[in-house]
N, C-alpha and C positions, 0 to 999 in steps of 0.2 A: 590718426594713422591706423589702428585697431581696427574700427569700424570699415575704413576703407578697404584692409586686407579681409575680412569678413565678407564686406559686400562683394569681394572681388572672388571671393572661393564658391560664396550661394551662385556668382555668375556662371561661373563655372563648372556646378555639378549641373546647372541646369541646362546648360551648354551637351552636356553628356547627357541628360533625360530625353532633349528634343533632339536627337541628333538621328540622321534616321544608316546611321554605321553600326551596326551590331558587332562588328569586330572594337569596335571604339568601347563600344559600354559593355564587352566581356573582360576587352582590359582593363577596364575602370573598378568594374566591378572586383575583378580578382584584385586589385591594386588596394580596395576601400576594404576588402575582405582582412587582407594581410597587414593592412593599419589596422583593423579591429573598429574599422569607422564600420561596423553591423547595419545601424540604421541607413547611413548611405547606398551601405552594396544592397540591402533588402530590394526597393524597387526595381532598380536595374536588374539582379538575378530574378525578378517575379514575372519580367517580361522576354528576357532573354531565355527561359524556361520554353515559352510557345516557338521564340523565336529560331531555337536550335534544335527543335524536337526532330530526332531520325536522326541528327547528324552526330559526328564523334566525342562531341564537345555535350552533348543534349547531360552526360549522365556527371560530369563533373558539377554542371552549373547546379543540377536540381541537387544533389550532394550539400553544394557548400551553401544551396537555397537554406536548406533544411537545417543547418548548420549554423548559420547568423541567425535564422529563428530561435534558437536554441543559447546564444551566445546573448540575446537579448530578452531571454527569460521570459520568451512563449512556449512557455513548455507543451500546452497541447498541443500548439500547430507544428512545433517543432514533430512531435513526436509522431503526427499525421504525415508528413513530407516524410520524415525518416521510414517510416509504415510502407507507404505511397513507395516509394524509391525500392525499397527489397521486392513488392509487387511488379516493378515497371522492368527493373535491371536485376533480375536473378542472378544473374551469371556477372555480376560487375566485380572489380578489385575490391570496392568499398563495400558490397552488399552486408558480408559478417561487419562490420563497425557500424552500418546503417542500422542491422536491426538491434544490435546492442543498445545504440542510442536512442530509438526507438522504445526501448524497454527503461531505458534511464531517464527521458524525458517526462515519460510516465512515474516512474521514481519520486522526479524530481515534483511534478505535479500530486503526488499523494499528499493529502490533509493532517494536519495534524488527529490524532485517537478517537479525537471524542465529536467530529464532522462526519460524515457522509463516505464511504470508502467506494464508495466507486473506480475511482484511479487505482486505490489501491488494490485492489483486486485485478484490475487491467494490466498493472505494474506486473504484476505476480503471473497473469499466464505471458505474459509475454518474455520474461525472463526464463518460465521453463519453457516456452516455444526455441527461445534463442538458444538454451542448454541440450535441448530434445537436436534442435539441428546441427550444433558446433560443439559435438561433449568433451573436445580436445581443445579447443578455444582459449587461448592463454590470459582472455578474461572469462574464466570459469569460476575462479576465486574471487571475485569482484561479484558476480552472480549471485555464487552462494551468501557473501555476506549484507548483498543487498536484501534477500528473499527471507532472510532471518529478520532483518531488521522490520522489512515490512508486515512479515508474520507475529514479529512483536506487537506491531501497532492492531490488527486485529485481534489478537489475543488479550491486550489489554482493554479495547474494546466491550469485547466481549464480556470480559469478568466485570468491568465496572455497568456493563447494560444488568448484568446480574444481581450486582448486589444493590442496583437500584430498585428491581424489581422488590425485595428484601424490603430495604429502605422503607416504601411505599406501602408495604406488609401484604402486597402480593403475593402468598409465598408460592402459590401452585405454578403460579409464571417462572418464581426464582429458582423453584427446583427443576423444572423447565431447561432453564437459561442456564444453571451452574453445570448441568449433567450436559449441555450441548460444550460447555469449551473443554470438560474434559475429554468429549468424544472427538471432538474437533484439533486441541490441542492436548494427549494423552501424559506431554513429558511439561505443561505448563506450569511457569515459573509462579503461579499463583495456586498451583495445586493445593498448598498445603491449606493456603485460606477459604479455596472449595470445598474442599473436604470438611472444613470445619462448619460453612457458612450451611453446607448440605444437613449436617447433624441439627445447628438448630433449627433451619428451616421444615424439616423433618418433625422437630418438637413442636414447632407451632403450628405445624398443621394438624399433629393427633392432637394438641388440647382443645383443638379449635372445630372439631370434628363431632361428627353426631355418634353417639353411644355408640351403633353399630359397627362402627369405623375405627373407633378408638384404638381397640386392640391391636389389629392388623398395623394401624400406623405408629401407637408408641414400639413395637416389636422392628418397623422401618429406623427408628431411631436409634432403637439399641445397634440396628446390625450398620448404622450409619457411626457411633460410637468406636464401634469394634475397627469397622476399616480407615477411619481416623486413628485409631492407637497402634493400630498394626503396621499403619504407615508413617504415622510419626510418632513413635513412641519419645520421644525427648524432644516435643513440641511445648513451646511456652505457656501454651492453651490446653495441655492436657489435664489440667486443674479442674479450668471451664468445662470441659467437656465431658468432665466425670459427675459433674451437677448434673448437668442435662441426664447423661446416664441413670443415676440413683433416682431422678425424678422419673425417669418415665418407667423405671420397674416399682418403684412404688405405688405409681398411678396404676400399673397391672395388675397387680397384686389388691389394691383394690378394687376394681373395675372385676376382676374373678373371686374376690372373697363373697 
């Protein structure tokens, strides 16, 4: 019995595929839309999209096109129609939801940290596109706490590209890489471990340095010492970091005796 009401529904949507009534497969389609059958309404919205274009109906279908995209976790194509749709219908009821989704789709496509951020970054001007045009938008708070989250993911990014560099005893790249996420991220929740990672990285480049260099770079250390204690003075590492200190004004001290 199963199988027969199975066979008897695939007759059926296919009944609605080949059927040459566009009014038929817009209401199918919204009908499979509002069941949440996504995969059903997808074909039917992908060809009633050419089939309604110019007419009143054109800007709903590509809408809820974009929307089952999105419901079935194509987040890039979702987020191309969403795109596509604020380009096409400027002026629609749905365009502020479009490009929000648009900017969430892309969200929702960003990689985890330690991948490839492309998305992420697409995510990110597209949220302040969307904030830049709707700054009264009562998803503005939704925005902001996306753009954080996302800016987390690059920030932490960033410091572990850092302290790989480190790792690797690259340090010219590390001190590089450490100095770009404090410029990058100035209030970064890993500050305090830059700053630290700065000071040795610092010491291993004057030990590791030709005579003439020496000076200039353990003198880098002390003043990388200084804005570590300045900034964390009740840092758990200020022990560590007083080593480092005592050792590179010793090394000066003889390095000018």
């Amino acid at each position: 019995m199963t199988l027969i009401i199975i066979g008897s529904c695939n007759n059926g949507y296919n009944r609605v595929l080949k059927s040459s009534d566009p009014n038929v497969k817009y209401d199918k389609a919204m009908e499979y839309y509002e069941a949440k059958r996504y995969k059903m309404a997808v074909p039917l919205f992908e060809e009633l999209v050419s089939l309604y274009r110019g007419t009143t109906k054109s800007e709903k279908i590509y809408f809820y096109y974009a929307y089952s995209n999105y419901h079935l976790e194509n987040f890039i194509t979702a987020g191309y129609y969403f795109e596509n749709f604020v380009r096409t219908y400027p002026n629609s009821e749905f365009t502020e939801e479009a490009m929000f989704m648009s900017a969430y789709s892309d969200y929702k496509s960003s990689p985890t940290y330690s991948l490839d951020q492309e998305d992420t970054y697409r995510a990110l001007d597209n949220l302040n596109l969307f904030m830049d045009t709707y700054p009264n938008s009562a998803l503005k708070d939704s925005c902001n706490a996306l753009t954080l989250e996302l800016r987390g993911k690059l920030e932490k990014k960033a410091f572990e590209n850092a302290f790989l560099y480190f790792q690797i005893m690259d340090y010219k790249a590390a001190m590089i890489a450490f100095k770009g996420v404090l410029r990058d991220f100035p209030e970064s929740m890993y500050k305090e471990d830059v700053l630290f990672w700065m000071l040795v990285t610092n010491y291993e480049i004057a030990t590791k340095s030709i005579k003439s260099k020496k000076v200039e770079r353990f003198e880098d250390t002390i003043n990388s010492y200084y804005k570590f204690v300045d900034t964390y003075p009740e840092s758990r590492r200020i022990n560590q970091a007083e080593k480092y200190y005592k050792q590179s004004v010793k090394n000066l001290e003889t390095i000018n005796s």
